[in-house]
C-alpha positions as CSV (number, residue, x, y, z in Angstrom):
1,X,106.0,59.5,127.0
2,X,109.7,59.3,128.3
3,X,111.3,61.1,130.5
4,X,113.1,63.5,127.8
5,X,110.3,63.7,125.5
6,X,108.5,65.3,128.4
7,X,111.1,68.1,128.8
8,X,110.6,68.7,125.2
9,X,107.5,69.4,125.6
10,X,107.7,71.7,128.7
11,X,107.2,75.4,127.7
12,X,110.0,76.6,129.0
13,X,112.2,74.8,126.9
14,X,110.1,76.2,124.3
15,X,110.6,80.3,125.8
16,X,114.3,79.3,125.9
17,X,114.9,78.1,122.1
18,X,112.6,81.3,120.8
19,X,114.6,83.8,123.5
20,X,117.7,82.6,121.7
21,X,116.3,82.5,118.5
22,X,115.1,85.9,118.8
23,X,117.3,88.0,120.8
24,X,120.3,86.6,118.6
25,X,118.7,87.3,115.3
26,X,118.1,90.7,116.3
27,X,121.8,91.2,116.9
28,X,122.8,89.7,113.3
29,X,120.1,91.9,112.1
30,X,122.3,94.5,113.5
31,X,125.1,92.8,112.1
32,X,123.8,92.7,108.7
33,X,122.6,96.6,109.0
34,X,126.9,97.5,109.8
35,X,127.4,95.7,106.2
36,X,126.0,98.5,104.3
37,X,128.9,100.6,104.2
38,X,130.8,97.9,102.7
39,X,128.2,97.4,99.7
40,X,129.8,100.4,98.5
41,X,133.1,99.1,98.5
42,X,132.9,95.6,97.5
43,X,129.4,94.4,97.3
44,X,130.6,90.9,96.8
45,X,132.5,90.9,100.1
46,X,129.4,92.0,102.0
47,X,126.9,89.2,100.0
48,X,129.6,87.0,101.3
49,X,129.2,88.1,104.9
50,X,126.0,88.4,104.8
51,X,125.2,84.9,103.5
52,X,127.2,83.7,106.6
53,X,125.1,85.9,108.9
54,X,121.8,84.3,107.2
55,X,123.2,81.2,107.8
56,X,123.6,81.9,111.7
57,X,119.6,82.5,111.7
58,X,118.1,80.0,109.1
59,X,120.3,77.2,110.7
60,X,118.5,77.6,114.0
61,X,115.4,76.4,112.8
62,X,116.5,73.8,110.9
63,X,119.1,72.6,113.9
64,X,115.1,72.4,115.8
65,X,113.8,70.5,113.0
66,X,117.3,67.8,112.8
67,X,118.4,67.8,116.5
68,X,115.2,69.2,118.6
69,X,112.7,66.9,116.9
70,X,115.1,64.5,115.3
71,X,112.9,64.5,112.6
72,X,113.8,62.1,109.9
73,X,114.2,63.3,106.0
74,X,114.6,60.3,103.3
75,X,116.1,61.7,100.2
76,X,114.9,59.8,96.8
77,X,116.8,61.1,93.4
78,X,118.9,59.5,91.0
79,X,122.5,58.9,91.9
80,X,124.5,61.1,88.9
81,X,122.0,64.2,89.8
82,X,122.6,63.5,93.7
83,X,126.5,64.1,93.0
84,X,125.8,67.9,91.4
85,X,123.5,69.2,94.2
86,X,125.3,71.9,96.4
87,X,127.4,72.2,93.2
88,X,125.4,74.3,91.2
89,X,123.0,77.3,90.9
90,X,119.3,75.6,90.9
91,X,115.7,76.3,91.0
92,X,113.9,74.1,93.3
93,X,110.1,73.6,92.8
94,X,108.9,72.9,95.9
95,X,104.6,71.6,96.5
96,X,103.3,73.6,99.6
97,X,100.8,71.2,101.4
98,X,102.8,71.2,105.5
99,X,103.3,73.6,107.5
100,X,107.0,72.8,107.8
101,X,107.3,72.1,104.2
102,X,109.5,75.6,103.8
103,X,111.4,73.7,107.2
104,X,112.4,70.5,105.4
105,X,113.1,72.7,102.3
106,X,115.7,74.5,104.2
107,X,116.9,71.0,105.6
108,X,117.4,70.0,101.9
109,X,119.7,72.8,101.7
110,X,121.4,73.3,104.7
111,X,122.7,69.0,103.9
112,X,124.3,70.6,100.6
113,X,126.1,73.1,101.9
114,X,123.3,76.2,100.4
115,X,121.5,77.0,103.1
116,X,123.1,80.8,104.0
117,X,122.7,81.5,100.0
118,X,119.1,80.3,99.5
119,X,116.5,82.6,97.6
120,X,113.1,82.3,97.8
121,X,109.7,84.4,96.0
122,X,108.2,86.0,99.5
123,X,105.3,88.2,100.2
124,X,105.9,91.8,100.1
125,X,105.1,92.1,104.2
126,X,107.4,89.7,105.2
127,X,110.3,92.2,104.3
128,X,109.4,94.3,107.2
129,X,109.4,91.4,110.2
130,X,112.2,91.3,112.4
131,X,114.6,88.5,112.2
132,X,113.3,86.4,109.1
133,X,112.3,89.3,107.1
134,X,115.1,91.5,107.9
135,X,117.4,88.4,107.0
136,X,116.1,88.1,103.7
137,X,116.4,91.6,102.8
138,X,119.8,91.6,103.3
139,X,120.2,87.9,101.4
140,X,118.3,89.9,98.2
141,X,115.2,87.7,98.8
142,X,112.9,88.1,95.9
143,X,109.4,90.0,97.2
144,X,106.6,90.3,95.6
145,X,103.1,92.4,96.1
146,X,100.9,89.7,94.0
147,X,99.8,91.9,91.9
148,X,101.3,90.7,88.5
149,X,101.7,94.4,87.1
150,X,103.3,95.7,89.5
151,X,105.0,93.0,90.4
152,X,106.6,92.0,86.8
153,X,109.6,94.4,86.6
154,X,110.9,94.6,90.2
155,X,110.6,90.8,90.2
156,X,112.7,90.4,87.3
157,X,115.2,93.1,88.1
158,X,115.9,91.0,91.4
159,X,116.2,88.1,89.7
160,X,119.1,89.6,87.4
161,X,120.7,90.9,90.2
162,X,121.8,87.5,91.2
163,X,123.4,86.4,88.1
164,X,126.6,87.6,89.4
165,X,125.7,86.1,92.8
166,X,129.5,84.8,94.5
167,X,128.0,81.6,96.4
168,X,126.4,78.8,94.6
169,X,122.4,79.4,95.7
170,X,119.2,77.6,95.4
171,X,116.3,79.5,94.4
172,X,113.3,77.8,96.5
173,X,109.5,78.7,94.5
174,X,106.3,77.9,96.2
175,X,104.3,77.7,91.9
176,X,100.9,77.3,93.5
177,X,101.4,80.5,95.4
178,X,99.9,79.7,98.6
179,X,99.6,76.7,101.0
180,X,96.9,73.6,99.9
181,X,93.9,73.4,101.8
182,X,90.6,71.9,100.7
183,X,88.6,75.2,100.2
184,X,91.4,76.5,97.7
185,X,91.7,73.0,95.9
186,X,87.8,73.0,95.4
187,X,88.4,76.6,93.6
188,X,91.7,76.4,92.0
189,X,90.2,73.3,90.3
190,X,87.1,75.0,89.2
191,X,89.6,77.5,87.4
192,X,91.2,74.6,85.7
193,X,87.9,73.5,84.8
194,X,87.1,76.6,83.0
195,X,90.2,76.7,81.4
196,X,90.4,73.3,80.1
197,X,93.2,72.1,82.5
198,X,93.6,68.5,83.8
199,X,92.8,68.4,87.0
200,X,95.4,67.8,89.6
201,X,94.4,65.8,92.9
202,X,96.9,66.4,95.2
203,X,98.4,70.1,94.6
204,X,97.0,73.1,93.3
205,X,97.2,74.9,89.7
206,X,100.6,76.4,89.5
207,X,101.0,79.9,88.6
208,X,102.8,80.0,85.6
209,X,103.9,83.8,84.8
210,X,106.3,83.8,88.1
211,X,108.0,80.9,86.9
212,X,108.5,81.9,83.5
213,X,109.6,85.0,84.8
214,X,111.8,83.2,87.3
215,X,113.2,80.8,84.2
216,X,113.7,83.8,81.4
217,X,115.5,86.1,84.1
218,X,118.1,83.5,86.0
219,X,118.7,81.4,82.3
220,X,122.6,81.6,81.7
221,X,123.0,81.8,85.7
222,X,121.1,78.2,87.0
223,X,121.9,75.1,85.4
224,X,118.4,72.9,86.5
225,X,115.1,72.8,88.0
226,X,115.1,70.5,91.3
227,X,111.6,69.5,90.9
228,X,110.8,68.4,94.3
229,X,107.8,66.5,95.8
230,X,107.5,66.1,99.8
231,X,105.4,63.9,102.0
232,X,104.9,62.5,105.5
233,X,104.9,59.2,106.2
234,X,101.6,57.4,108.0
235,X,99.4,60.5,107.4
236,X,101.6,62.4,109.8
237,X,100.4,65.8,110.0
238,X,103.8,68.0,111.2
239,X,103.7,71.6,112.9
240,X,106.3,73.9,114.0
241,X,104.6,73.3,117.5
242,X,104.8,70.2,117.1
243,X,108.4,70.4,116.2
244,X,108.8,72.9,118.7
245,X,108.0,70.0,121.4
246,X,110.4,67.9,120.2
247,X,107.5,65.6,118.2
248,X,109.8,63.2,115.7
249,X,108.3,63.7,111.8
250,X,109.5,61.3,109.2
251,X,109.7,63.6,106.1
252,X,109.9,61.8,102.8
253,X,111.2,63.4,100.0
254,X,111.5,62.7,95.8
255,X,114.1,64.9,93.7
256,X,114.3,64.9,90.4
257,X,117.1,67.1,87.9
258,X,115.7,69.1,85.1
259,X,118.1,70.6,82.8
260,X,117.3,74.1,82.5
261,X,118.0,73.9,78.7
262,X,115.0,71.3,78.4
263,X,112.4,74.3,79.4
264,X,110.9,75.9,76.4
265,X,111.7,79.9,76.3
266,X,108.0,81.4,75.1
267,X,105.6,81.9,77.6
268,X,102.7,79.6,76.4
269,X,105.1,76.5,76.0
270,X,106.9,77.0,79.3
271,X,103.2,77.6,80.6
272,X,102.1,74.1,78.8
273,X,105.5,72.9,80.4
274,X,104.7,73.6,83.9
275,X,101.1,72.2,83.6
276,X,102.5,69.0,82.6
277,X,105.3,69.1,85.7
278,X,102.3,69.0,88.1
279,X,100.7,66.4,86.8
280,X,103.9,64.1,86.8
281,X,104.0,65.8,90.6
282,X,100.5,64.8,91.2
283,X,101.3,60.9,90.2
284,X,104.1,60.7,92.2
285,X,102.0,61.6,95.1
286,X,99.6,58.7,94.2
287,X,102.1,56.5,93.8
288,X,103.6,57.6,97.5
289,X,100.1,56.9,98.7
290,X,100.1,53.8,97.8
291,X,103.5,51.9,97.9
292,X,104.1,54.2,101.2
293,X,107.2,55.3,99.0
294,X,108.5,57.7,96.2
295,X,110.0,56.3,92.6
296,X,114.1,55.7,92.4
297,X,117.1,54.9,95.1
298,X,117.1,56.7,98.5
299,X,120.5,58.5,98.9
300,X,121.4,60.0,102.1
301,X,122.7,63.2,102.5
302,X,125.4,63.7,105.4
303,X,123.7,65.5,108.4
304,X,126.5,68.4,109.1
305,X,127.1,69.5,112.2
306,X,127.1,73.3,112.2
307,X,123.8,74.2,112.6
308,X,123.9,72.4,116.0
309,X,127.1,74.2,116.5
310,X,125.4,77.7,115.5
311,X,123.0,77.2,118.4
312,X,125.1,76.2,121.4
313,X,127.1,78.8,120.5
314,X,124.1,81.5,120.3
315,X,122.6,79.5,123.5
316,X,125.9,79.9,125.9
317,X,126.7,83.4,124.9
318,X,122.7,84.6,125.6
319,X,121.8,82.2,128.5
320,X,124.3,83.0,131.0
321,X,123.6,86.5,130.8
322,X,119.9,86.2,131.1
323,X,120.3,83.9,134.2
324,X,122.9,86.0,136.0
325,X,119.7,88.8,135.4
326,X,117.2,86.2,136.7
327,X,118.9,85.5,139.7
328,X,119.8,88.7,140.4
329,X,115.9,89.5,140.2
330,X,115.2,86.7,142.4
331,X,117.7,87.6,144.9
332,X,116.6,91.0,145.3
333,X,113.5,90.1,147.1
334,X,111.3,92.8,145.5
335,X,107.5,91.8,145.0
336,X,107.0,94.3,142.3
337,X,110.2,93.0,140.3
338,X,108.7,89.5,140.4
339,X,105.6,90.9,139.1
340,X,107.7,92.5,136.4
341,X,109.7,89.8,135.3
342,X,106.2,87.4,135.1
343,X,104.2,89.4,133.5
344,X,107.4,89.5,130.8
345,X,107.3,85.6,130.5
346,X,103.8,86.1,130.2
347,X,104.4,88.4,127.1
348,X,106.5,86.7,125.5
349,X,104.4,83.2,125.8
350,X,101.6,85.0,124.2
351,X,104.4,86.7,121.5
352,X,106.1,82.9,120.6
353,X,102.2,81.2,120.6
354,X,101.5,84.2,118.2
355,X,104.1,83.7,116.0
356,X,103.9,79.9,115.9
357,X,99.9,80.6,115.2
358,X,101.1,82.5,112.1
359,X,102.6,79.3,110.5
360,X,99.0,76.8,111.1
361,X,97.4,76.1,107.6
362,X,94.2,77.7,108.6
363,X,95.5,80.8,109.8
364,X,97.5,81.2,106.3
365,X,97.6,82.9,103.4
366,X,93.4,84.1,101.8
367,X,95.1,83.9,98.4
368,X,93.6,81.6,96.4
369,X,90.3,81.8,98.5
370,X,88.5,83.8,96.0
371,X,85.6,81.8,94.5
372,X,86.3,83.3,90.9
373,X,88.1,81.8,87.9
374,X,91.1,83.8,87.5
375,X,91.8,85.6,84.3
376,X,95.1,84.9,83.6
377,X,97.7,81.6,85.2
């Protein structure tokens, strides 16, 4: 292990990149709560501002996947779609096998420019988490309760409120609805079974009504589907610990442009429609497994700058401040202020090991768990 690749891994790098991620979202969360006012004046002025204060957040994390880790992301598409993306309103169909899959989604967008204006479908609890969750509330992230009836109109009434969005934004969907593991493959394919579905090897069976939903209620406002198929070379297995420690990934990802035109309107056919998509998905997985690569030319998207940017700034204005404190603490002499300030560091080692645990594939999501075919897609 080299000499900085140990200092990656040292925790209190680690308590210094979540103390700046945290205490600075917290004030743009504060930011973004002073922007309400101005909803009621020009509501496209404050989307603006608010996509920029996303931005400021979101780019943090991908600036630890890019610059921490230095994780590597191969781009393979075809060259006339490559020159639309970042140009266009799009809906990216993402598979949702890592735990930094949602990561290298974000690094897709942040190298075309849509990072602060990306939507995604989000559980209904993650609205009311500080930082992320307070983000997206103000970005008009789409949530949803699972629960299909309740969840139908308010879905698609958020949806419609973007068609008049002022940035150009992706709209990121997770169609198997939770993470891959092995116990909900073994089930979700049982379900597929009873329903007289091909059986898909590497993904699970999409969900079909939010994406029709999601197709019906943005038509007229996106112009494609990104259908979008990721994988780690050599069996890698990535974490946002692992990232975290400054562990390199080599992220490989395929990208393919779907006219939104060429998705059939009625329910059933864009059900049969999305079906098929998976399978094609589920080849190209096989085919990755064994060439070791993805169909098509590798194009190579221009790392930008500014997310680095984003965090030295956040990390000079927070960090002086906090070691002016520290040394103050230190200098003071006072047993019982040492005592304080450890068992604070204490806290928040337990609060960031608690948040990264949050993110590990067998500490997800119990949807999809349930060992009973499912009534409806």
């Amino acid at each position: 292990m080299g000499l900085v690749q140990l200092l990656k891994s040292q925790f209190l790098c680690h308590l210094i990149i979540c103390y700046v991620f945290l205490v600075s979202g917290l004030i743009i969360n504060l930011l973004q709560l002073c922007t309400l006012p101005l909803w009621l004046v020009s509501k496209q002025a404050a989307r603006r501002i608010n996509t920029k204060l996303g931005y400021c957040i979101s780019s943090q994390m991908v600036a630890a996947l890019e610059w921490w880790s230095g994780t590597e992301c191969t781009l393979y598409t075809d060259p006339k779609s490559y020159r639309l993306y970042g140009n266009e309103n799009a809906i990216v169909v993402l598979n949702h096998s890592f735990e930094i899959d949602f990561l290298c989604g974000w690094t897709f967008c942040e190298r075309f420019g849509v990072l602060g204006s990306s939507k995604v479908l989000a559980k209904k609890e993650l609205s009311y988490v500080p930082v992320i969750g307070w983000m997206w509330y103000f970005l008009e992230i789409v949530f949803c309760k699972r629960k299909w009836e309740e969840d139908r109109k308010t879905v698609a009434q958020s949806l419609q409120n973007l068609q008049d969005y002022p940035e150009n934004f992706w709209f990121l969907l997770y169609c198997e609805g939770t993470r891959f593991t092995p116990k909900k493959h073994q089930i979700s394919m049982q379900v597929a079974e009873s329903k007289g579905l091909p059986k898909l090897k590497h993904h699970l069976l999409p969900r079909t009504k939010g994406f029709w939903v999601t197709v019906q209620n943005l038509r007229g406002t996106v112009a494609a589907v990104y259908d979008s198929t990721l994988n780690f070379r050599n069996n890698e297995t990535p974490t946002l610990l692992g990232v975290l420690s400054g562990k390199k990934y080599h992220a490989d990802l395929y990208v393919r442009r779907i006219p939104l035109e060429q998705i059939p309107e009625h329910e059933v056919e864009c059900a049969a429609w999305l079906h098929k998509l998976y399978q094609e998905k589920d080849g190209f997985q096989e085919h990755y497994n064994q060439t070791g690569r993805y169909p098509g030319p590798i194009m190579t998207p221009p790392r930008r700058p500014w997310d680095l940017l984003n965090w030295l700034f956040w990390a000079c204005l927070l960090l002086y401040p906090l070691c002016l404190l520290l040394a103050r603490l230190i200098s003071s002499g006072s047993m019982l202020t040492i005592l304080a300030s450890v068992a604070l560091c204490s806290a928040a080692s337990v609060g960031v090991r608690w948040m990264i645990g949050q993110t590990e594939i067998d500490r997800g999501s119990g949807y999809g768990n349930k060992e009973v075919p499912l009534k409806s897609n």
